[in-house]
N, C-alpha and C positions, 0 to 999 in steps of 0.2 A: 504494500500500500504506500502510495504516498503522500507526503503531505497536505498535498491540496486539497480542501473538500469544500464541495459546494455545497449554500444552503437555500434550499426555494422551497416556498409554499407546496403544500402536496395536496392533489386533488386526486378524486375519486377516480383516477384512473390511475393513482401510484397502490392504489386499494393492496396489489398482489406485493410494494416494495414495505407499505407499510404493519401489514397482516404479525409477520415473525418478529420485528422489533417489537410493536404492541404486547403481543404473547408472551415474548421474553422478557419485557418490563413487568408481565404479569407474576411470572417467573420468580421474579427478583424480589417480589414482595409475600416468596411462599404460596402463590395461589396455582392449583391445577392449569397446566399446560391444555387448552381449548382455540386453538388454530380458530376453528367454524365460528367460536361465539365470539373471538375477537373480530375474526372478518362482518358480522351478524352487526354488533357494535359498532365498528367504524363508518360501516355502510351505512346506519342509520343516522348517525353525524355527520356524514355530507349530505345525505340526502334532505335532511332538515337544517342546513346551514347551522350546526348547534357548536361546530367547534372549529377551532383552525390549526393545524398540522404543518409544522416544518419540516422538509426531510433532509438530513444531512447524508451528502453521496459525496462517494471516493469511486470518481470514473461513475460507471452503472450499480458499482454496489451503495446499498442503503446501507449507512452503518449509524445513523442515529435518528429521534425524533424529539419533537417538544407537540403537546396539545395545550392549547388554550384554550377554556371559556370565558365568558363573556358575562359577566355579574355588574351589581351596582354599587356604588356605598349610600347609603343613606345620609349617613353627615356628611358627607363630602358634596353631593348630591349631583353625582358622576360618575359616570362610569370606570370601572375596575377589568379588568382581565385575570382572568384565575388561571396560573402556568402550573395545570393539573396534573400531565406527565411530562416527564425528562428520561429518557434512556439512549444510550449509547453501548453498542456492541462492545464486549468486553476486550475485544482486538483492536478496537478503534480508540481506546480510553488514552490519557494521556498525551491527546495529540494538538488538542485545541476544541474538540469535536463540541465536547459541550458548552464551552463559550459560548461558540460561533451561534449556538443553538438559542441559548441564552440571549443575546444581543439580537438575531431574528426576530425574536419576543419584543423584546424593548423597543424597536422600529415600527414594528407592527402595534403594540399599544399607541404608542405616538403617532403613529398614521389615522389610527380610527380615533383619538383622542381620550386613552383613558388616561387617569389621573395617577394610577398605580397599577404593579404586576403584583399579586401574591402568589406566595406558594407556601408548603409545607409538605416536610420530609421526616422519616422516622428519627426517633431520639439519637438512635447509632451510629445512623447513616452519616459519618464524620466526613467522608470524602466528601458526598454532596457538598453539607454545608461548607465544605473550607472551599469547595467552587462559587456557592453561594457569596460567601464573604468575600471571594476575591471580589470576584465581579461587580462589589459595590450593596449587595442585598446586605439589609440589616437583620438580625434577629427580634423579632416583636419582643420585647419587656413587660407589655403594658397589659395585651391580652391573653388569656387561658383560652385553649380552643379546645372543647367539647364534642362529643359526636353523639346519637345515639341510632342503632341500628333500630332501623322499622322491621327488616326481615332477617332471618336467618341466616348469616353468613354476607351481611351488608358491610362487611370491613372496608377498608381501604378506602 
């Protein structure tokens, strides 16, 4: 591989480059390997304009992604973007990949005008955040973020 990777928006016809990154982020956070219900998922977020996907390629291979939705803040009384997933092939890591991924984000917030990127990653997850911290993300002090599962197995 090398160094250069490009990053562009991906649409529903990168469906077959995004499918195994998706799966494999699914992967990484412990949950069953499901090819069909990632493709089932992604498909129905372009088909409903619900999310936007960068894909990061070295030549034709896909070796990363970032998804973002699209929320609000109230107080702010402006729109936000939620940078929900971040994966990079494990081959790819260390190369800039997720920067580049990162900074895709941030363009694109600023293009369509939100006021901030959020995100949130496991307690452990150190690499992440020390890519987070590079890049300029702060760690929130201020709020406790909560969840509660409506269904059975609603993690993540």
């Amino acid at each position: 591989m090398t160094n250069l990777v490009a990053v562009r928006q991906a649409t529903v016809a990168d469906l077959d480059l995004v499918v195994p990154l998706f799966d494999a982020y699914r992967q990484f956070y412990r949950l069953a390997s499901d090819p069909e219900g990632a493709r089932q998922f992604l498909l129905e977020r372009f088909a409903h304009s619900q999310s936007v996907i960068f894909l990061a390629l070295d030549g034709d291979a896909a070796i990363g992604f970032t998804q973002l939705y699209s929320s609000f803040s109230s107080g702010a009384m402006a729109r936000i973007s939620v940078l929900n997933d971040l994966f990079v092939a494990p081959e790819a890591r260390r190369r800039g990949v997720g920067s580049a991924l990162l900074e895709a984000a941030a363009e694109y917030g600023q293009r369509v005008g939100a006021v901030r990127l959020a995100l949130s990653t496991e307690l452990n997850n150190t690499t992440a955040q020390a890519l987070y911290e590079r890049g300029g993300w702060k760690r929130d002090t201020v709020f406790c973020v909560y969840q509660r599962a409506l269904v059975r197995g609603g993690g993540i």
